[in-house]
C-alpha positions in Angstrom: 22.3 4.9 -9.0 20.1 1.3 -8.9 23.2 0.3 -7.0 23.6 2.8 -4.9 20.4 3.1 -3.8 20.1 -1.0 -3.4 22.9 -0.5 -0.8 21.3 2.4 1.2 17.9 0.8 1.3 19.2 -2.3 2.5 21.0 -1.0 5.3 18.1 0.6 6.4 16.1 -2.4 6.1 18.3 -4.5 7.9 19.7 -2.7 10.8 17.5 0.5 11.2 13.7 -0.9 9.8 11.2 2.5 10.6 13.7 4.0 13.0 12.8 7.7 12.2 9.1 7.2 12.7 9.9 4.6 15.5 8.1 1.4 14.1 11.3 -0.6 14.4 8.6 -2.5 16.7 6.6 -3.8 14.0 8.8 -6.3 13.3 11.2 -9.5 14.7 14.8 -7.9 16.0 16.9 -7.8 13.2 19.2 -11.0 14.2 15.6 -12.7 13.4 15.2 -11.3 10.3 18.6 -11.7 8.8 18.4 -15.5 9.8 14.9 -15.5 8.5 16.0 -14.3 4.9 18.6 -17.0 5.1 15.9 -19.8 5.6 13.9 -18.1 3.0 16.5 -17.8 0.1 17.5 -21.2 0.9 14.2 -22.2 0.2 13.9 -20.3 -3.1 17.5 -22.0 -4.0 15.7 -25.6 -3.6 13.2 -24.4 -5.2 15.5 -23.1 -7.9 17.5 -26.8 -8.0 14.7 -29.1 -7.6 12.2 -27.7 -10.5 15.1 -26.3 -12.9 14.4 -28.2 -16.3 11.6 -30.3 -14.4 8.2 -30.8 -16.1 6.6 -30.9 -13.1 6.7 -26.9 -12.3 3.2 -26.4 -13.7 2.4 -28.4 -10.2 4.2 -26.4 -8.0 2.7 -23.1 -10.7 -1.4 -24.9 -9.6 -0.2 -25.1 -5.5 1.4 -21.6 -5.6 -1.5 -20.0 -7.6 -4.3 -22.1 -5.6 -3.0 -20.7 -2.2 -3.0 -17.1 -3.8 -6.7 -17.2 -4.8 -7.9 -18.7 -1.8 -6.2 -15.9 0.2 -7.7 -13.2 -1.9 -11.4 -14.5 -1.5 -11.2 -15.5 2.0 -9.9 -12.0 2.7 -12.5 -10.7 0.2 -15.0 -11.6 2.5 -13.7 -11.2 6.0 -11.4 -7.9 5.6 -14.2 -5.5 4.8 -13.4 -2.0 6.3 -12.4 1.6 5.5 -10.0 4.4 7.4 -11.4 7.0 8.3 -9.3 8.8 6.5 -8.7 9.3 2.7 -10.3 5.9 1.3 -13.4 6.4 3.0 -13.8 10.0 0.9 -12.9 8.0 -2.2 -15.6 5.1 -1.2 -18.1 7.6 -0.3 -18.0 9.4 -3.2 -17.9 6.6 -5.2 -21.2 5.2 -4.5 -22.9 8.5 -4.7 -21.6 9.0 -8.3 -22.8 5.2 -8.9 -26.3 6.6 -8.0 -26.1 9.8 -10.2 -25.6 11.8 -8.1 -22.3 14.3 -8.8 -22.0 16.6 -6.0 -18.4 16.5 -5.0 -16.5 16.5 -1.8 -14.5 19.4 -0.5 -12.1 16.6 0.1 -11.5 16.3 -3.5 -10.3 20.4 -4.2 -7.6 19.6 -1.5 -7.2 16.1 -3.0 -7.8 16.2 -7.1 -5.6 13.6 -7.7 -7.8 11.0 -6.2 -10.9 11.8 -8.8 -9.7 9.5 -11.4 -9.4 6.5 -9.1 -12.9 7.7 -7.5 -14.7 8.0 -11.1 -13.3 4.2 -11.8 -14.9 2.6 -8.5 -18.0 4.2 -9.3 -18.3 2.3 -12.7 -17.0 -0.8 -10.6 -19.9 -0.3 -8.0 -22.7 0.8 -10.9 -21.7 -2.4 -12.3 -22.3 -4.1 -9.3 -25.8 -2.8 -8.9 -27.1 -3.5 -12.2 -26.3 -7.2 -11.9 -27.6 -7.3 -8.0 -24.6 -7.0 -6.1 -25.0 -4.8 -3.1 -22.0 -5.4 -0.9 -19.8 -3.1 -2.7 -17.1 -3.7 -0.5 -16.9 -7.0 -1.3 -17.1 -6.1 -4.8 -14.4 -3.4 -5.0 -12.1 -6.0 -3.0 -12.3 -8.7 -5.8 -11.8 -5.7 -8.2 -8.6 -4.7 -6.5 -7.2 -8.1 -5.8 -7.6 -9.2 -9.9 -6.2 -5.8 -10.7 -2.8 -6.7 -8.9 -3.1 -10.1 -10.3 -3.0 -8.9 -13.6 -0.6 -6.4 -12.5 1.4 -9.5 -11.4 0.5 -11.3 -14.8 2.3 -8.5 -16.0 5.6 -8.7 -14.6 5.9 -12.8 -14.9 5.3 -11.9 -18.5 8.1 -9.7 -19.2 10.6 -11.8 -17.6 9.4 -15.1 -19.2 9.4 -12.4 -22.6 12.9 -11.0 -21.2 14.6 -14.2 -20.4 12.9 -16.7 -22.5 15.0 -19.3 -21.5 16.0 -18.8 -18.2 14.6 -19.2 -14.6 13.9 -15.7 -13.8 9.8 -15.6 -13.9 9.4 -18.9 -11.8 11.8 -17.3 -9.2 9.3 -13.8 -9.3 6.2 -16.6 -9.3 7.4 -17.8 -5.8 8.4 -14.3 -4.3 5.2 -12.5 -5.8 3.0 -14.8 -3.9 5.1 -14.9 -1.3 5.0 -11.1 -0.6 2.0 -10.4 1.0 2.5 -6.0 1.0 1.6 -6.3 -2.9 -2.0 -7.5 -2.1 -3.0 -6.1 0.7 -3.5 -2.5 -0.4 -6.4 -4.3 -2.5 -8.4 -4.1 1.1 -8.0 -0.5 1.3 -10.5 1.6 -1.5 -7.7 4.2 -2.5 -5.0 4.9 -5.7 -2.6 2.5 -4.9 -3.7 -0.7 -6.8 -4.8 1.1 -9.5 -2.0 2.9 -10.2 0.5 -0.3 -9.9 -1.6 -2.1 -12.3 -1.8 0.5 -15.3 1.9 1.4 -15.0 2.7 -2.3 -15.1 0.2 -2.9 -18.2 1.9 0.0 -20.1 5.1 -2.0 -19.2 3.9 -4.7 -20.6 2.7 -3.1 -23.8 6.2 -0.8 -24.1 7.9 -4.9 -23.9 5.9 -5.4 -26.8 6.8 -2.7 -28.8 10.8 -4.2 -29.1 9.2 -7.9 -29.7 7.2 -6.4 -32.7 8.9 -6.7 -36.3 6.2 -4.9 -38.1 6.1 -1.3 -38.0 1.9 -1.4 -37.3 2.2 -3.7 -35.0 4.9 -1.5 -33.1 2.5 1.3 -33.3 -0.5 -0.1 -31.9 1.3 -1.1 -28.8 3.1 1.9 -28.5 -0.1 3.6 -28.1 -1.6 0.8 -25.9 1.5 1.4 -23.9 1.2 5.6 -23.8 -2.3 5.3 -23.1 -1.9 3.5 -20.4 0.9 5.3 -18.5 -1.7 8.6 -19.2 -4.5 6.4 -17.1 -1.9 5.6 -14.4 -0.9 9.7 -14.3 -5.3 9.9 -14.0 -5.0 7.7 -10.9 -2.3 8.8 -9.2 0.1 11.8 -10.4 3.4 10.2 -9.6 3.1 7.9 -11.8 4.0 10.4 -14.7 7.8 9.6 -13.4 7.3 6.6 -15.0 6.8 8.4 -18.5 9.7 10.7 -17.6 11.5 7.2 -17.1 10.3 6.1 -20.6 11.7 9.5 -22.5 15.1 8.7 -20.6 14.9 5.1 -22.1 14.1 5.5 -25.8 17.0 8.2 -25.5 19.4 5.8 -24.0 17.9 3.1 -26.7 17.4 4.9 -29.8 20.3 5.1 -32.1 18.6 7.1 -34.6 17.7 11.0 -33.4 14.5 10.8 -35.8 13.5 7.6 -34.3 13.9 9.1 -30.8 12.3 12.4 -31.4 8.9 10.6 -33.3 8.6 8.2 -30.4 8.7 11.1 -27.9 6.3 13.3 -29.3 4.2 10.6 -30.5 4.1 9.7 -26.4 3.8 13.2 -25.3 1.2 13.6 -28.1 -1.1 10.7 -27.1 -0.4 11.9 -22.8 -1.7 15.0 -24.0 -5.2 13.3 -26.0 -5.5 11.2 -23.0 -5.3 13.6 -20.5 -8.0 16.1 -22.6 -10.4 13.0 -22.6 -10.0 12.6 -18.8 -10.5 16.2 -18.1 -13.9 15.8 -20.2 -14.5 12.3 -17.9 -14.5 14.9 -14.6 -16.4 17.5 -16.4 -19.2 15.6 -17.5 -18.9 13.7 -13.8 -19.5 17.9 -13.1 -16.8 17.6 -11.1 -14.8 21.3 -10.4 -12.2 22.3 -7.8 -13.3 24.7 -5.1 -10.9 27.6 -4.7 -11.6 28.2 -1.5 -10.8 24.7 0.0 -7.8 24.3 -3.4 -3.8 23.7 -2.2 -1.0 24.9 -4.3 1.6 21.9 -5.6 4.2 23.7 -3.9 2.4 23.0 -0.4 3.6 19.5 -1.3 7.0 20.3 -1.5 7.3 22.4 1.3 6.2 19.9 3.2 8.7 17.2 1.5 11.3 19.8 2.8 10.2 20.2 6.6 13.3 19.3 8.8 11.0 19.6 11.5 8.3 16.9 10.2 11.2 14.7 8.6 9.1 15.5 5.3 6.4 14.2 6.3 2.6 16.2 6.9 2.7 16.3 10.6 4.9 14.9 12.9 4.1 15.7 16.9 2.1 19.0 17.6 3.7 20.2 13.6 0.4 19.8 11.1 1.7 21.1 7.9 -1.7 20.9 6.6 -3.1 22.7 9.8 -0.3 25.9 9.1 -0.8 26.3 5.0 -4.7 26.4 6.0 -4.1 29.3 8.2 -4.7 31.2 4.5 -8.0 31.6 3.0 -6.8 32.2 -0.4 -5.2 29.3 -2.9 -2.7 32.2 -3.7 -2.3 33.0 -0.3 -1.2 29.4 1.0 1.1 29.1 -2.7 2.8 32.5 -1.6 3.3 31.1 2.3 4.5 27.7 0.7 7.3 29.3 -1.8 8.5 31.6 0.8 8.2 28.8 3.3 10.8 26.2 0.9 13.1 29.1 0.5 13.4 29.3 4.5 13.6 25.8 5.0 16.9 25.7 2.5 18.3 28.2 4.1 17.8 27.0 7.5 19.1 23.4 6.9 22.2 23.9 4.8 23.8 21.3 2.7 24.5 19.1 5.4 20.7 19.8 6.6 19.5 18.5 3.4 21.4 15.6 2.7 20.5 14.6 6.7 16.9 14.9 5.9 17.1 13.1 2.9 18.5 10.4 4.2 15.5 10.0 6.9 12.6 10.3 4.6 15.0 7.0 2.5 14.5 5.7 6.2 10.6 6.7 5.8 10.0 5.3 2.9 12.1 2.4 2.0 13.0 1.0 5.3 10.0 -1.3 6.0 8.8 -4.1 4.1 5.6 -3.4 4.6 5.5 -0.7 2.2 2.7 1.1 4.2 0.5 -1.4 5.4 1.7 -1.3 8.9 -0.1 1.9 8.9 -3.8 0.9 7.6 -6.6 -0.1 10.0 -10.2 0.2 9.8 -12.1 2.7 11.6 -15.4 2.3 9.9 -16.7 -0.7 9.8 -19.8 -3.2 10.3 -18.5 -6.0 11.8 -15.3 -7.2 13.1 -13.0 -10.2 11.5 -10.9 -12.7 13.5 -8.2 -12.6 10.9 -8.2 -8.6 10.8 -5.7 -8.3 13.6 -3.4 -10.2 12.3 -3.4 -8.7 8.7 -3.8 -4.6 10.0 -3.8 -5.0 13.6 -1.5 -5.5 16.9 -0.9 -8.9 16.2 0.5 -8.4 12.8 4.5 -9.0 13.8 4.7 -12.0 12.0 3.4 -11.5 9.0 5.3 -8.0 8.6 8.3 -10.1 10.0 8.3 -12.3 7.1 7.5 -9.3 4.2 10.9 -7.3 5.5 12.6 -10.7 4.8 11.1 -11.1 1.3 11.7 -6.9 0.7 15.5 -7.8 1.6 15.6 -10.4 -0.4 14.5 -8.4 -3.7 16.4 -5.4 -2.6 19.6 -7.6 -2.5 18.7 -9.1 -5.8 18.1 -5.3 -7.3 21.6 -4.9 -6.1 23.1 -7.5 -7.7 21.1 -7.2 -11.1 22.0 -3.7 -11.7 25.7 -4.8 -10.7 25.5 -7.1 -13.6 23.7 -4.8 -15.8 26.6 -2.4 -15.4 29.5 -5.3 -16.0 27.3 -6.1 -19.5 27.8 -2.6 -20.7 29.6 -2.6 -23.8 30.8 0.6 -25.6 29.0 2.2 -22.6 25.9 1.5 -24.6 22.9 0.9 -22.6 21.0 -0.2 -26.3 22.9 -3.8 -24.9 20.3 -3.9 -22.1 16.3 -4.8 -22.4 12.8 -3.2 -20.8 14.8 -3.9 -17.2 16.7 -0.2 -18.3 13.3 1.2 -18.0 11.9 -0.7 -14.7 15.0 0.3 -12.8 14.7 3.9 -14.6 11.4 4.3 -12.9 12.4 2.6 -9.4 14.7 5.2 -9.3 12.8 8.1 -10.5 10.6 7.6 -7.7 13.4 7.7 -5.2 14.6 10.6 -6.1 11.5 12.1 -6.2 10.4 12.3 -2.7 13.5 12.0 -1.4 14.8 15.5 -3.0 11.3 16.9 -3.8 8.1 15.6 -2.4 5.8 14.1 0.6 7.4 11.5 2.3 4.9 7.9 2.9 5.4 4.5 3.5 3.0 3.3 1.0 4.0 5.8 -1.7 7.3 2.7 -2.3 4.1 0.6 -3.2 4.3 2.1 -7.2 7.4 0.4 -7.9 6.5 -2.6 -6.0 6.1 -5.2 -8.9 9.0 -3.1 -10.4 11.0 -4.2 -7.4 9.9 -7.7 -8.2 10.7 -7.5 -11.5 14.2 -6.7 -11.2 15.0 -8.5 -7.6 13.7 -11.7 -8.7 16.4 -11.8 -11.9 19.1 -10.7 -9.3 18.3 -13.6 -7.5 18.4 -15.9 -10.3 21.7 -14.0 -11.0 23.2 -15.1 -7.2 22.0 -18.7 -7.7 24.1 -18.9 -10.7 26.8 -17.9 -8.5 26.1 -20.3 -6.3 26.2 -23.1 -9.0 29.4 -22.2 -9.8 30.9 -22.1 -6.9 29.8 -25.4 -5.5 32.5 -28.1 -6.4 33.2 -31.8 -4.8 33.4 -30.2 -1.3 29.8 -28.9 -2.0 28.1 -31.4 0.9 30.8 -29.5 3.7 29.3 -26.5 2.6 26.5 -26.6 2.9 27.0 -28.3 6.6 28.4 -25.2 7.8 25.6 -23.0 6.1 23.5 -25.6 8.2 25.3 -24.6 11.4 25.5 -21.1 10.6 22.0 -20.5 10.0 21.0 -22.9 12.8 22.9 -20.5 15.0 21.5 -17.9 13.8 17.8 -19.2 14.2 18.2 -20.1 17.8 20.3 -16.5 18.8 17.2 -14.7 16.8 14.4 -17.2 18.7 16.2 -15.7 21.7 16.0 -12.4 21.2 12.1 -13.3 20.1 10.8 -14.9 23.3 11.2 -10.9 24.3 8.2 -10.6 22.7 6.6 -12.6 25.1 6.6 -10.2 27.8 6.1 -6.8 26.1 2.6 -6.4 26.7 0.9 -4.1 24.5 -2.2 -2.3 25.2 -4.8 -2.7 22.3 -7.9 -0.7 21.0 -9.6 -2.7 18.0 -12.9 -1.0 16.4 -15.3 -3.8 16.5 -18.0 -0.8 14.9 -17.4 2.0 13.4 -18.6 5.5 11.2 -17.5 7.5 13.3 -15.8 9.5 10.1 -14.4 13.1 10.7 -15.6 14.2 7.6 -19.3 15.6 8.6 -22.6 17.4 7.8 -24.7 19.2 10.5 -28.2 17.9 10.8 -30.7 20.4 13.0 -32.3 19.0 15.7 -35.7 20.5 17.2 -36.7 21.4 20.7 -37.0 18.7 22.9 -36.8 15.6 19.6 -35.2 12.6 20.0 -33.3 10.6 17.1 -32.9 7.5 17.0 -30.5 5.1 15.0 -30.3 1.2 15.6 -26.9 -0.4 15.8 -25.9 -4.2 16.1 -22.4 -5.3 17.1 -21.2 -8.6 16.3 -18.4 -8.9 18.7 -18.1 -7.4 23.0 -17.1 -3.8 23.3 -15.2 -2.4 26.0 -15.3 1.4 25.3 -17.8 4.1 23.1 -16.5 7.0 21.3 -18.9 9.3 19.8 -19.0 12.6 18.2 -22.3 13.7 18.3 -22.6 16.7 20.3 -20.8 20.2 18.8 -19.0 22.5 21.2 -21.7 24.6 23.1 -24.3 21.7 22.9 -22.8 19.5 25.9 -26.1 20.8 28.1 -28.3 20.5 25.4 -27.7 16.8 24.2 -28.1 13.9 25.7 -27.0 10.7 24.0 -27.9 7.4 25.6 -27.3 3.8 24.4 -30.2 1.6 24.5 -30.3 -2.1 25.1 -34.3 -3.7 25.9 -35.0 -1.8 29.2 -30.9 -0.8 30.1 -30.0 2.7 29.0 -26.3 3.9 29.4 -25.6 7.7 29.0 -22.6 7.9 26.9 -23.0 11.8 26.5 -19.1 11.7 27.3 -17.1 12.2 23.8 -15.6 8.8 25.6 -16.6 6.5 27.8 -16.2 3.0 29.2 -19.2 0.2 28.8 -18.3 -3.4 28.3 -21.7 -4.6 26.1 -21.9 -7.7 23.8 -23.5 -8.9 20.5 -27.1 -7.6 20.4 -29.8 -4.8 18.9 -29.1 -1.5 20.3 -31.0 1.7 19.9 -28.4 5.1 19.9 -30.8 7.8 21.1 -29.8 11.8 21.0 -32.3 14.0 22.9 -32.4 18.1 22.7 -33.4 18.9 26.3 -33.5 22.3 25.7 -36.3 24.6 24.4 -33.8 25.8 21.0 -32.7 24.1 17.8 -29.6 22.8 18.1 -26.9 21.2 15.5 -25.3 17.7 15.4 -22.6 16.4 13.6 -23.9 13.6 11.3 -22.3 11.5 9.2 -23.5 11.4 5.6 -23.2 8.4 2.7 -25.6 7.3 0.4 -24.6 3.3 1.0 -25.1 1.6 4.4 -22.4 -1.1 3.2 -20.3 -0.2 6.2 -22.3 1.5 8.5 -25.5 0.6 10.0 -28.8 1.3 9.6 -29.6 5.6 9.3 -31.0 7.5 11.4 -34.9 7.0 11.7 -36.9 9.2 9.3 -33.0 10.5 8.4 -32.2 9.0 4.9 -28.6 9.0 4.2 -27.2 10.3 7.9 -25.6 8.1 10.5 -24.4 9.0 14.1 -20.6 9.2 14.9 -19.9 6.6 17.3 -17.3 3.9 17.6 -17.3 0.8 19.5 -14.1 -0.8 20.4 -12.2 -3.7 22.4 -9.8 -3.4 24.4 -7.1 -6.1 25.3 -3.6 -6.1 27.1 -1.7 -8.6 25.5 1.9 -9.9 24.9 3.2 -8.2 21.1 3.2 -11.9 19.8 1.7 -14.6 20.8 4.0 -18.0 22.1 2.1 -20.4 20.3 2.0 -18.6 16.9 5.9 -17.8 17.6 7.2 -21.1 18.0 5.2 -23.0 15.3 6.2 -20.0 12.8 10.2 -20.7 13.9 9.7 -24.3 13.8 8.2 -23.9 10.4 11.4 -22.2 9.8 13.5 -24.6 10.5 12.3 -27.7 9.0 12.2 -25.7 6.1 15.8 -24.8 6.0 16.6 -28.4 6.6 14.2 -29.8 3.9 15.8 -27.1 1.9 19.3 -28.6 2.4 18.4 -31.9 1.7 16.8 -31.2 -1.9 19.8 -28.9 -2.4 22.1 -32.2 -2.1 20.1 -34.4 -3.8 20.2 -32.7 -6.8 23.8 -32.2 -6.7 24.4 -35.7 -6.2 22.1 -36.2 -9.2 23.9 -33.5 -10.8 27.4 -35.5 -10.1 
């Protein structure tokens, strides 16, 4: 199945990247990309030659390592922003719990899932206060970003533990840092990271459970282990697949029945203690789900089996969420949702389901980006010069270069589980280590929301150090190939690999300069809470409110969301600037302004009460300043920039290819000086 699925997935990757939800745009033409995995691999294979038995790889360890860091705390403090979606409920809530203060979200009886990770960030933030730090974003980034570190730790580990002597962790080292998609969810306050990193520290522990001679010592990191895939289940519920994967592999390892059947209810047993102590964690956090506002699981697979939505919750003027809601009653919407999966069989046949499951593969698996192509900040302070090119329009090139990296691990997944099934002996898979287990779960997930569940781009981000794990031995596994097959007429070789990737280089660069003149029309946030999520706020008879706001950056248009339907000849709202007022009553509105002090003023005119939408967060961290004599409430508005641009720029384009190609050449030539060394 590792195989199969290698050899779907990379066939999407390569020749049909986001096609169903037509993002194919995100990236470089596919001509580019295949050459640019060529140049990349070469790399990696001169990597491979010129450190192999070398001393000096604890150099090349400090460079790789240096450049991560540096990365992580530049983007620490320049990337701080939420959606307004989602991570913005968890953030919110967050730093309310940090201050005591436990009343929940209606968000979070839709969205339960998502109280574990919340209850975690609120420690992070609490922490953060009582030694003086304020800017919890900042705080929760560095959080994030040493959580996937260690996550990463993790994985190096069990190759280096897996393959003691071998190659296979310093070939993950280069692709780990290298493969940007496994950090950047660190910039977004949500389950993702958190999740990754306790499902790879339980496989680290479970690693240590078949290094472990003593029976106590076996034990302890069993537990470790279990406890730790329960805390991953508390963060984000998919990741019990990964205990399902575990079961599967102590049956597949175990020869002993007794030895299998203690192990598995010892785990279940321990899930079970763990998952009793987190339930206690919500109560005493007083945390309970409203009925009223509570989905049914099965609303989850409905929508995983919506032809219509390709699996997905909405897809054109379709809002699955919109349709379930249209009942008031948690068995209302469940009784809708079962009769609803029962019609949707029905409907598509077997052909019908085997076509939609291959689109949500498409969904899912198809682009490198593993669901960052789809975060951007709506809610935020201040802009950052670097944000457009990490989440925004002119992020081509760096997702360019992650699809090349993805294909590169998915082709090493292929060839590792090819090898895996060649080693078999006696059809026994007790021959094979903790990879069983890794590709066990990288499957599991595939299947999962491919037959059952919500299709997203970022929900292939679980399994992403997985992926890692198991590429970067596949690719040690086709450099040893390589070796082999390079004999006297090695230098001819790897002439024509020269000319063949030089060819292909310059008929990718072609298709590139397209790029060029595709211009793309742009809308960036340079200020934002203008959050959906609101609280009404009353305003008297002829009072004005007033909130000060201070952009950083120019501002082309305003969105706002201030006044409720009824209210449009009630309200006026007005943007301030020393004696210049602009009226911006309009929900939108075009006014170029710059850096400055602004007062937002809303006015009742009339001689009545009226309501207003406000937004409402205990921490200004993102927003500005509150309302005046308003603790706590800030008005919806949004400023952005507009720009119409070409979808890459030249300069950054033709240093990136040249970059390319003085690598592949530099590649080549440490490639045959080691063999010459070598001869």
């Amino acid at each position: 199945m590792g195989a199969f699925f290698s050899i779907v997935i990379i066939l999407n990757a390569t020749f049909m990247p986001g096609f169903v939800r037509n993002k194919s745009n995100l990236i470089l033409n596919p001509i580019y990309i295949i050459a640019e995995v060529g140049v990349i691999i070469l790399g990696i294979y001169a990597f491979y030659r010129f450190f192999r038995n070398n001393s000096n790889i604890k150099y090349a360890y400090l460079v790789l390592m240096a450049f991560q860091l540096f990365l992580q705390i530049y983007l620490s403090f320049h990337m701080q922003g939420a959606q307004g979606v989602d991570d913005f409920d968890v953030r919110n809530q967050a730093e309310y719990l940090a201050r005591g203060v436990y009343k929940w979200s209606n968000y979070f009886s839709f969205a339960p899932n998502n109280v574990g990770t919340t209850i975690i960030y609120s420690r992070v933030i609490k922490f953060g206060l009582r030694i003086g730090i304020s800017n919890s974003t900042l705080l929760v980034n560095m959080f994030n970003f040493c959580c996937i570190d260690l996550a990463a730790y993790c994985g190096w580990w069990i190759l280096k533990r897996e393959f003691p002597k071998q190659f296979d962790k310093d070939i993950y080292l280069v692709v780990c840092v290298l493969f940007f998609p496994l950090f950047l969810p660190a910039l977004i306050m949500y389950t993702d990271p958190l999740a990754l990193t306790f499902v790879t520290i339980a496989m680290y522990f479970f690693k240590n459970v078949e290094l472990q001679s003593k029976l106590l010592n076996k034990t302890i990191f069993f537990i470790l282990g279990s406890s730790f895939s329960s805390l991953a289940v508390f963060c984000k519920t998919n990741a019990v697949i990964f205990l399902i994967a575990y079961v599967l592999y102590i049956l597949f390892k175990k020869v002993s029945l007794k030895a299998a059947s203690i192990s598995i209810i010892l785990l279940l047993g321990i899930y079970g203690i763990c998952n009793f102590g987190y339930k206690n964690i919500e109560n005493n956090y007083d945390f309970k789900v409203q009925e009223s506002t509570r989905f049914p699981y099965v609303y989850w697979i409905a929508m995983g089996l919506n032809d219509q939505t390709d699996g997905t919750n909405h897809k054109g003027n379709i809002d699955t969420w919109a349709i379930t809601n249209q009942y008031h009653t948690p068995k209302a919407r469940a009784t809708f949702d079962q009769q609803l999966i029962k019609k949707e069989i029905k409907e598509m046949g077997f052909f019908g389901i085997i076509n939609l499951w291959a689109r949500k593969i498409n969904i899912q698996w198809s682009l490198g980006t593993i669901g960052a192509e789809s975060r951007n900040y709506s809610i935020l302070s201040r802009p950052s010069a670097i944000y457009k090119y990490v989440y925004g329009f002119k992020s081509i090139l760096l997702f360019s270069f992650s699809q090349a990296i993805y294909l590169i691990l998915w082709i090493g997944f292929l060839f590792r589980s090819l090898k895996c099934l060649k080693s078999l002996k006696n059809n026994k898979l007790s021959n094979l280590g903790i990879e069983v287990l890794i590709v066990l779960f990288t499957i599991g997930i595939i299947t999962f929301h491919m037959v059952l569940w919500e299709t997203q781009e970022r929900y292939a981000y679980l399994v992403a150090v997985a992926l890692l794990v198991v590429g970067s031995s596949g690719i040690k596994d086709i450099f040893e190939k390589v070796d082999t097959l390079l004999n006297n007429k090695s230098k001819e070789k790897l002439s024509l690999l020269t000319k063949i990737l030089i060819f292909s280089m310059f008929f990718g660069f072609a298709f590139g300069i397209s790029n060029f003149r595709e211009y793309m029309t742009s809308s960036t946030p340079i200020l934002g809470q203008n959050f959906f999520r609101k609280q009404s706020l009353i305003l008297k008879p002829h009072e004005t409110l007033t909130e000060r706001i201070r952009p950083k950056d120019y501002f082309d248009n305003i969105e706002t969301s201030i006044i409720n339907v009824g209210n449009q000849d009630k309200i006026t709202v007005k943007l301030v600037k020393g004696k210049k007022a602009k009226d911006i009553t309009n929900s939108m509105i075009t006014y170029s302004g710059g850096p400055g002090n602004y007062l937002l003023k809303v006015s009742n005119k009339s001689d009545n009460s009226v309501s207003i939408p406000v937004v409402r967060s205990i921490s200004s961290d993102l927003l500005q300043e509150p309302i005046e004599h308003h603790q706590h409430s800030f008005l919806g508005i949004q400023l952005n920039e507009n720009t119409v641009s070409p979808k890459i720029e030249k300069s950054l384009y033709l240093t990136y290819t040249f970059l390319l190609i003085v690598g592949m050449f530099l590649s080549i030539r440490v490639i045959k000086i080691k063999l010459n060394e070598q001869k």
